[in-house]
N, C-alpha and C positions, 0 to 999 in steps of 0.2 A: 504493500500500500504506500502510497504517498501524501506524506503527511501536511498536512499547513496549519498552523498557530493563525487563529485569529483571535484577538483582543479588541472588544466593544464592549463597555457597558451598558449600552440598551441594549435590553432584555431581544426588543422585539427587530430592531439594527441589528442585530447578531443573529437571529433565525433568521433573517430575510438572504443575510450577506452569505452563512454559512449554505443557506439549499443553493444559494447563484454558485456558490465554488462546486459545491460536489456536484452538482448537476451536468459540468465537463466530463467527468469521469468517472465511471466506477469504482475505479483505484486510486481516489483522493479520500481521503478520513481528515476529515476536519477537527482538530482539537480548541474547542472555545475556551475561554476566559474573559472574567467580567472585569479583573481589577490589576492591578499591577503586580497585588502580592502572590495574586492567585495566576499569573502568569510565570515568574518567576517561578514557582511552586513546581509548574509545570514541566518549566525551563531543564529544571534540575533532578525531576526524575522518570524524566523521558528515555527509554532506551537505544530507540530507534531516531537519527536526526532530524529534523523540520527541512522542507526544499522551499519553503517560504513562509515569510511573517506578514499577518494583515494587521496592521496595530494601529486602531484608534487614538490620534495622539492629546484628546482631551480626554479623560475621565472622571471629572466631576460637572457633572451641568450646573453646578451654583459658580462655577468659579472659571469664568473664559479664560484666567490667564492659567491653568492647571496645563503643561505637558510630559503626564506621566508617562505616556506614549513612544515619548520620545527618550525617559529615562529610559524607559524598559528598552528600547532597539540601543543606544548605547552599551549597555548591557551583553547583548546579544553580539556585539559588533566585537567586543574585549573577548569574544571567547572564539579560540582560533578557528573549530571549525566550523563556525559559521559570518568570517571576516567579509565574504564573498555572497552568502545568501542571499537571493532576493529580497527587500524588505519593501511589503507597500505602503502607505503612510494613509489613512482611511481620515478626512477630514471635510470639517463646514468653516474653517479659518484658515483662509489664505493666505495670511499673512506667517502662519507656523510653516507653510511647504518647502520657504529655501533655506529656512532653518537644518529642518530635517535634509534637505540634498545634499547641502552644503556639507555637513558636519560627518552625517551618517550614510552618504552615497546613496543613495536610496533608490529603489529602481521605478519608483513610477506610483501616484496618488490618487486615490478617489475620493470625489466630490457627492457627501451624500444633498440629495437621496440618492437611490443605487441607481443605476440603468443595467438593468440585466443580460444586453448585449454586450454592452461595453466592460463587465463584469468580468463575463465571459471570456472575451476575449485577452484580457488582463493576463487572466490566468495561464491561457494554453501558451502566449508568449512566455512568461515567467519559466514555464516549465519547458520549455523548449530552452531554454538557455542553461537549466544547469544540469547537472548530471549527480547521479546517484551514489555514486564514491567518488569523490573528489583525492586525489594523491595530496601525503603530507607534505605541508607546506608549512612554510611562515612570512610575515610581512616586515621589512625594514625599511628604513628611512636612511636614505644616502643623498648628500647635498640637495637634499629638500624633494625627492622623490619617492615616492613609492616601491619597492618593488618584489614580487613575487617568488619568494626562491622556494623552488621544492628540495625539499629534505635529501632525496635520492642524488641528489646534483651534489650535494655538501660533503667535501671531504673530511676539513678540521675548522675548526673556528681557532682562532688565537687572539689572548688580547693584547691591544695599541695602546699609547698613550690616549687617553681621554676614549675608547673606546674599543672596540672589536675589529676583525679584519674576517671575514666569511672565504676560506679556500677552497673555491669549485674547482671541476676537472678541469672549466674552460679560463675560466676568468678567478678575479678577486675583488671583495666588494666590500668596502669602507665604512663600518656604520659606528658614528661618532654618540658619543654620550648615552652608550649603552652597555652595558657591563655582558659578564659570563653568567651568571646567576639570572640576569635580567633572560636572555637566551635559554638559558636550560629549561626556564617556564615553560618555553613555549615550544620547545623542541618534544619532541616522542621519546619516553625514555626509554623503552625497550630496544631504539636504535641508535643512540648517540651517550658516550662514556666522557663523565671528564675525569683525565688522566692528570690532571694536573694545575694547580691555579692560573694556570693562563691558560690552557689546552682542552679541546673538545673532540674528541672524535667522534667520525661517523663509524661504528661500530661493521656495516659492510664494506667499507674502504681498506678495513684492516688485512695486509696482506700477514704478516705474525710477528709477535713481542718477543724482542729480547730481554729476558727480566732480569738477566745477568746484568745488563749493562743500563739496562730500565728505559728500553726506546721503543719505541712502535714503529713498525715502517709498514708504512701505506703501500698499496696498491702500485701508484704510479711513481713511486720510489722516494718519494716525501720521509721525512723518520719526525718523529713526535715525541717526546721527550714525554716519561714518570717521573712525576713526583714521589719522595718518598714515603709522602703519607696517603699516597693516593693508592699504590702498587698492590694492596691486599685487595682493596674494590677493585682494580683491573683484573687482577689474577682471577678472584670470583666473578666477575660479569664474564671475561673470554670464556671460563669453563663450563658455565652455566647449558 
């Protein structure tokens, strides 16, 4: 099934909005939510991903300036795998939409009340654009750009003065005022070891340790230095 989060607190905006989504497809399951906490709630013990979020970015009618909406896609955005997701932005104030573009990329806003063609249509673009396993990835920031590195590419990370240095097979990529720790967040641990307070390896890149000498040599003939307090966690992750 394919899943999509929508968040609306009217009762009756949320039936109307959820039968327009699943009525695309039979393999769409719509997961509602009224409130913010009650999306989060969801956020967190969902097993299966979301391939889109519909999120009402007002959620209290007493209070026009309320966007919990947009707290919550924030939210959504800080967790790696869904940096990329569809998010739609379900709104009757205009003036919140370049907020939400702006900030939180957002693919695209609807104007209630619904139009049920235009709904429609939303959707099947939405879902034509992403795909169902996405390969690991992370996002960094190099001289004020974005950019997409997938995990697989990554040989070793090392850290720079004032920040990291990313060692792909092809290239090398600069990412200032971000630490090793800050990185290891968001990397997959089952594939990436740090061998070292400055050193990260990609765990498939490893061609074999010398623990005599305490180096790692990479694949394409790179060698990566152990640290000494680091060498019992390598010894146990390699043998694992």
């Amino acid at each position: 099934m394919t899943k999509i989060m929508i968040l609306e607190d009217g009762e009756e905006n949320l039936e109307v909005l959820t039968a327009m989504v699943e009525s695309v497809s039979k393999e769409i399951e719509v997961v509602p939510a009224r409130s913010l906490e009650g999306a989060l709630d969801v956020l967190q013990n969902t097993s299966e991903p979301f391939r889109a979020f519909l999120l009402d970015i007002n959620l209290d009618a007493n209070d026009e300036n309320d966007i919990s909406g947009i707290e919550f896609a924030r939210k959504v955005r800080a967790m790696r795998q869904y940096e990329f997701t569809p998010i739609v932005m379900v709104t009757s104030l205009a003036h919140l939409e370049l907020q939400a573009y702006r900030e939180l990329h957002c693919y695209q806003y609807i104007v209630k009340p619904f139009e049920k063609e235009a709904v429609q249509e939303l959707i099947r673009k939405v879902l034509s654009h992403t795909r169902v396993v996405e390969e690991p990835h992370i996002v960094v920031k190099s001289e004020g750009v974005n950019y997409k590195v997938f995990c697989k590419n990554i040989e070793y990370i090392k850290a720079i003065p004032r920040g990291v240095s990313i060692v792909m097979k092809k290239e090398e990529l600069t990412v200032l005022y971000t630490s090793i720790k800050q990185l290891l967040e968001k990397l997959p641990h089952d594939m990436f070891l740090q061998c070292h307070r400055m050193y990260v390896v990609n765990m498939q890149e490893i061609d074999y340790v010398d623990t005599v000498n305490g180096l790692i040599h990479m694949k394409n003939g790179h060698t990566v230095e152990v640290g000494v307090t680091y060498k019992n966690d390598v010894r146990k992750r390699i043998n694992e």
